[in-house]
C-alpha positions as CSV (number, residue, x, y, z in Angstrom):
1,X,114.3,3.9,23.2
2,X,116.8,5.8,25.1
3,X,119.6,5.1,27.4
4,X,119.6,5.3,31.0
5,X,121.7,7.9,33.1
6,X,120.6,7.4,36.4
7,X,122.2,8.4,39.1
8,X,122.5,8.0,43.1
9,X,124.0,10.2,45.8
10,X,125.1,9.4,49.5
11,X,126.1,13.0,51.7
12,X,127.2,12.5,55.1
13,X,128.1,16.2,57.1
14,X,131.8,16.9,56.8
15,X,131.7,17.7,60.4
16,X,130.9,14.0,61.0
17,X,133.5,12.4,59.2
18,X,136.6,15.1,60.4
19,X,136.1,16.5,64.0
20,X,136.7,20.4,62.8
21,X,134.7,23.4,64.5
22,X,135.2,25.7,62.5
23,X,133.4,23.9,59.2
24,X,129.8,24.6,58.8
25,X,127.3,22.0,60.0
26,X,125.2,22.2,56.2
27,X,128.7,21.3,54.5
28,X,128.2,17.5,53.0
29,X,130.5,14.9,51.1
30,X,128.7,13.4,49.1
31,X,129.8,9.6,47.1
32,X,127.7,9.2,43.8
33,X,127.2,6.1,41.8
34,X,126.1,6.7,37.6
35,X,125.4,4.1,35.1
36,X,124.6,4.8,31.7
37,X,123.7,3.6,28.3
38,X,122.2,0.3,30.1
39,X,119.1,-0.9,27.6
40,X,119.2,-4.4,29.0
41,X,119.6,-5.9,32.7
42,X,123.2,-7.5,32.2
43,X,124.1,-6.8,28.4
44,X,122.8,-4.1,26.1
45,X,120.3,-5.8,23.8
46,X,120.9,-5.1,19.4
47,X,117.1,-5.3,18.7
48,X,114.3,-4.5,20.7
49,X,110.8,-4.7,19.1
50,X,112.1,-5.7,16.0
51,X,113.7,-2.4,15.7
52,X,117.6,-2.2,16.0
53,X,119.2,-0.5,18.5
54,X,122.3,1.7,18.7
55,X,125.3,0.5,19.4
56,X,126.3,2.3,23.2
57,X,129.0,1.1,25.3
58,X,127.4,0.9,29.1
59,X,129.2,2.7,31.6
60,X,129.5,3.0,35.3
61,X,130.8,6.3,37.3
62,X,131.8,6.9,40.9
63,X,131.7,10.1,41.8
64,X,133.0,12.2,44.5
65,X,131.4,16.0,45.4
66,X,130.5,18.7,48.5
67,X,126.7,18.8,48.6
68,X,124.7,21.4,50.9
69,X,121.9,20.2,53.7
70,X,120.0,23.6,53.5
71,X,117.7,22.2,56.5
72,X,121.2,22.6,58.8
73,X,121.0,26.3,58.6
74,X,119.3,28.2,61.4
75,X,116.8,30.8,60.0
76,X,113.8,32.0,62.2
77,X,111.4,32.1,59.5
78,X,109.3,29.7,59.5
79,X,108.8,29.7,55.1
80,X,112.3,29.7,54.9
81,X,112.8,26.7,57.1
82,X,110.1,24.9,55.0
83,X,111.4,26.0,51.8
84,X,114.9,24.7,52.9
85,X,113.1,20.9,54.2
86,X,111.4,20.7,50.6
87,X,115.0,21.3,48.9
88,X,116.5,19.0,51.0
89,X,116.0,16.2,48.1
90,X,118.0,18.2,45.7
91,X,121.7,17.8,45.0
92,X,122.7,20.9,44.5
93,X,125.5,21.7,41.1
94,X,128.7,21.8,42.9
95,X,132.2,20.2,42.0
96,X,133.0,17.0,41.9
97,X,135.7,14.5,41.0
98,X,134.8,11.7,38.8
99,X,135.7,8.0,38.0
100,X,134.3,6.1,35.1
101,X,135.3,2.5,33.9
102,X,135.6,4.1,30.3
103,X,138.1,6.5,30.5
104,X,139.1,7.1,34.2
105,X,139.7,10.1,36.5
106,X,137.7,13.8,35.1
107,X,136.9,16.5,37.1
108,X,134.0,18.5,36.9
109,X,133.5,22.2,37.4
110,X,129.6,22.2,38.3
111,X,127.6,18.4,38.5
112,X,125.1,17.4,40.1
């Protein structure tokens, strides 16, 4: 069995949040949520199956990040405009600032 890292991002446009022209409308800021090492619902359990199971300290994470909205960007092709909608799911590497309840404030140079 192994542990869980699951994570969740919310990107709203930039341009939304602070009322600038001049910052590009595919710019997000995006608020993540990680949890990890979770084997059972509310505490981790020491056997499962009979078998024993590691000892992992369960964690939580808020993070913080820029994220791209590729299907913002104004092409005339219509495969790149479709190629751009399918990537729209992805978070793309970028830097971020993280919080965990382990060990406190990190930053990151690429996460995603």
């Amino acid at each position: 069995m192994t542990t869980m890292d699951i994570r969740n991002w919310l990107s709203l446009p930039i341009k939304s949040i602070i009322p600038i022209q001049k910052l590009p409308n595919w710019l997000c800021l995006s608020a993540g949520y990680s949890a990890n090492g979770m084997y059972g619902e509310f505490t981790n359990q020491s056997v499962y199956g009979g078998y024993p199971l590691p000892n992992v300290k369960r964690t939580r994470q808020l993070l913080l990040s820029l994220d791209l909205d590729l299907t913002q960007i104004e092409t005339k092709s219509k495969l790149v405009n479709t190629l751009f909608d399918q990537l729209f799911w992805i978070k793309f590497p970028m830097p971020a600032l993280e919080w965990n309840d382990l060990s406190g404030f990190h930053t990151h140079g690429l996460y995603w």
